[in-house]
C-alpha positions, 0 to 999 in steps of 0.5 A, spaced: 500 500 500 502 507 498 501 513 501 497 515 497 492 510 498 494 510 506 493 517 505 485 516 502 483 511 507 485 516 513 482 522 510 475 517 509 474 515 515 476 522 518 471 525 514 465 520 517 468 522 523 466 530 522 461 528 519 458 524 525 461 530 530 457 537 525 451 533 526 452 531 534 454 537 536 448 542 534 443 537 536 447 537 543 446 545 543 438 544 541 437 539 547 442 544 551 438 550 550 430 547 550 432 544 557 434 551 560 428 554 557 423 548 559 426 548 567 424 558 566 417 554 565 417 550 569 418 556 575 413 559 572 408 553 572 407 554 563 406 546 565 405 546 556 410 549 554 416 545 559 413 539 556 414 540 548 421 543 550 423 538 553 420 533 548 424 537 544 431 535 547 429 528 547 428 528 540 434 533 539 439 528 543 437 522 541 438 525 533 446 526 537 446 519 539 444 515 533 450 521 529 456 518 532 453 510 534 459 508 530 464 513 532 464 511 540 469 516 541 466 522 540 459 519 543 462 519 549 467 527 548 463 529 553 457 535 549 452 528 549 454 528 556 452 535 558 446 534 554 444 529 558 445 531 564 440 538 563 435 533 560 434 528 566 435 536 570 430 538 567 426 531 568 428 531 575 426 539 578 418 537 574 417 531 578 420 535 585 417 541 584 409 538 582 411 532 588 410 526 584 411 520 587 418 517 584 423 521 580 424 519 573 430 514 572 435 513 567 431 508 564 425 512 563 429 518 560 433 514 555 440 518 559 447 515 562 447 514 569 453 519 570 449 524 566 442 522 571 446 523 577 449 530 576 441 532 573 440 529 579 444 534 583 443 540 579 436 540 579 437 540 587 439 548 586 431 548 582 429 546 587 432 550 592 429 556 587 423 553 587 423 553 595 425 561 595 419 562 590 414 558 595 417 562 601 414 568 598 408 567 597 408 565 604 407 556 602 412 554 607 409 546 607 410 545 600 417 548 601 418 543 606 416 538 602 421 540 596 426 541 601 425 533 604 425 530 596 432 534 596 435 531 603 432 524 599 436 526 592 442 528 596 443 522 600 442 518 594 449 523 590 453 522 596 453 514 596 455 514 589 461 513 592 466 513 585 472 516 581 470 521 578 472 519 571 466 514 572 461 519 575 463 526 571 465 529 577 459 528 581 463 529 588 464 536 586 456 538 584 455 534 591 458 538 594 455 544 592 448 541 592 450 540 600 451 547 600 445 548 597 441 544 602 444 547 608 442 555 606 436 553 604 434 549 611 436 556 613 431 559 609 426 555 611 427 556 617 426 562 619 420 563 614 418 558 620 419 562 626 417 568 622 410 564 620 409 561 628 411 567 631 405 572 625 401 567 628 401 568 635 400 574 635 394 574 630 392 569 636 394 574 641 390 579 637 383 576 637 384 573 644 385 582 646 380 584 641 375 578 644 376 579 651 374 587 650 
């Protein structure tokens, strides 16, 4: 074999593989951006809305997927990954903000497990905004209820006890979603106090105005 026809072989393959890569990466994009867009509806309870677009990043993932089924190296290069992660996120904070019963799995998602774990994690800073949005308006139980899903979704990250070459660097989103937790405990906290102690005095109020 020549140079020549070494050189046309390698220059064939090498195209195929751009070719999977133009393909795979815009379709991350879409995915990245629809799921970032579906998690502001989410907040905003445009309940419509965040479901097209998050059927939009399924279908824009899996067009990514089936680009480089035969090119495993840039299947796994990382934006596929990333575009999973913001799709199970976005999954993940619908189904804790409208308390579902049980969380989606990776199976259900049609995502990586290490993708689902960091999903996971982000979606507990979803949550705590969820939380604050709660607060607000005075709804201090449901903000308990979605702090417990957090604490739940925490102690699932912080057992997954692995390198990070496995798990994405799950260790570093964990830690940041305990930070999370903890200031948004405080948070719940105090609009507890506040709630119990507006309370009493609207009791004392009615027990002065009664006895009058």
């Amino acid at each position: 074999m020549n140079l020549d026809e070494i050189s046309s072989r390698l220059r064939s393959r090498l195209d195929e593989r751009m070719e999977a890569r133009e393909r795979a990466l815009p379709a991350a994009r879409r995915a990245i951006r629809s799921c970032a867009n579906a998690i502001r509806a989410i907040h905003r309870s445009e309940w419509d809305l965040a479901h097209r677009l998050m059927d939009e990043a399924r279908q824009a993932i899996q067009e990514g997927l089936e680009a480089v089924r035969d090119h495993p190296d840039i299947r796994y290069a990382g934006y596929l990954q990333d575009a999973q992660k913001e799709y199970a996120e976005a999954r993940i904070t619908e189904a804790v903000v409208t308390g579902a019963a049980s969380l989606p799995t990776p199976e259900e998602l049609g995502v990586e497990e290490a993708p689902y774990l960091n999903g996971m994690a982000e979606a507990i800073g979803e949550a705590r905004r969820s939380i604050l949005d709660l607060l607000r308006h005075g709804d201090v139980d449901r903000g308990e209820a979605i702090l417990s899903a957090m604490d739940d979704m925490y102690y699932v990250l912080v057992s997954m006890d692995y390198p990070d070459a496995i798990t994405l660097n799950l260790r570093r989103s964990t830690d940041v979603a305990r930070s999370l937790i903890e200031k948004t405990r405080g948070d719940l906290s105090i609009a507890i106090v506040q709630r119990d102690l507006r309370d009493a005095i609207d009791r004392h109020t009615r027990d002065v105005l009664g006895g009058g």
